[in-house]
N, C-alpha and C positions, 0 to 999 in steps of 0.2 A: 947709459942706454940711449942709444940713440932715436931720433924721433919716429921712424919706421914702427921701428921696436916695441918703441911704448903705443903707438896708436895701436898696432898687432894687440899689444898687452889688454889694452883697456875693449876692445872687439871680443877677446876672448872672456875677458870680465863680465861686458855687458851678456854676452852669451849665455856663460852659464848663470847668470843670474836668470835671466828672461826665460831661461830652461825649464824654470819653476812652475809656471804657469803650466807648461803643457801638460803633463801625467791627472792638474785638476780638468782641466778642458777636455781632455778623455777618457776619463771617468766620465762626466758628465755627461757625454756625446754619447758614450757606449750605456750606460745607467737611464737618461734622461732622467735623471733624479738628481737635483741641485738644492733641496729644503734645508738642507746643512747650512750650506753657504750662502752670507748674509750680504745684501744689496752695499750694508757699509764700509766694506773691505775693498772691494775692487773702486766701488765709488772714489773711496779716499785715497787709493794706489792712483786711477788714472788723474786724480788732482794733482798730486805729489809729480807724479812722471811727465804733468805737460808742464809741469813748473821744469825741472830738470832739463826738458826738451829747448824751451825756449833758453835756459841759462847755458846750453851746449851753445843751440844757435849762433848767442852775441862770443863767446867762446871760440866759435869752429873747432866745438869737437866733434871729433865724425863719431869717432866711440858712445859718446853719450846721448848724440842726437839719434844713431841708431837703435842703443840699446831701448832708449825711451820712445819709441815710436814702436818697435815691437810691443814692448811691454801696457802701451798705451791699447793699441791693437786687444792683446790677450784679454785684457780687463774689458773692455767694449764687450765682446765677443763673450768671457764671463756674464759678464750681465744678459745680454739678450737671451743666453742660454739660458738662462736663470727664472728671466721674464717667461719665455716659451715652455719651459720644462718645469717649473714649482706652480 
């Protein structure tokens, strides 16, 4: 596979991972009801994913550094919602 290929590969990867977040972020938007979901989840998701972010960085993976800046994103935006609406 060549390198196109695989960075395509890993953008689609981070994608539908990072996909995950959204269906909880809208519930949540449409609900305003987040008492389910616990501060420690997203907390320790956005830990994990700036770690990733920076290990893409020294890396230059485009794939990784973007997946984990979205996903970094979703989790923020979790919490505040979380903060505003419980």
């Amino acid at each position: 596979m060549d390198s196109m290929a695989l960075e395509l590969f890993g953008l689609v990867a981070g994608a539908v991972t990072s996909a995950g977040f959204i269906p909880q972020l809208v519930r949540g938007y449409r609900t305003k009801k987040l008492e389910d979901v616990s501060y420690f989840m997203p907390i320790v998701l956005t830990a994990g994913m700036t770690l990733w972010f920076i290990y893409g960085l020294f890396l230059g993976a485009l794939a990784v550094i973007v997946a984990n800046i979205f996903g970094v994103g979703c989790c923020l935006v979790l919490i505040i919602m979380k903060k505003i609406y419980a």
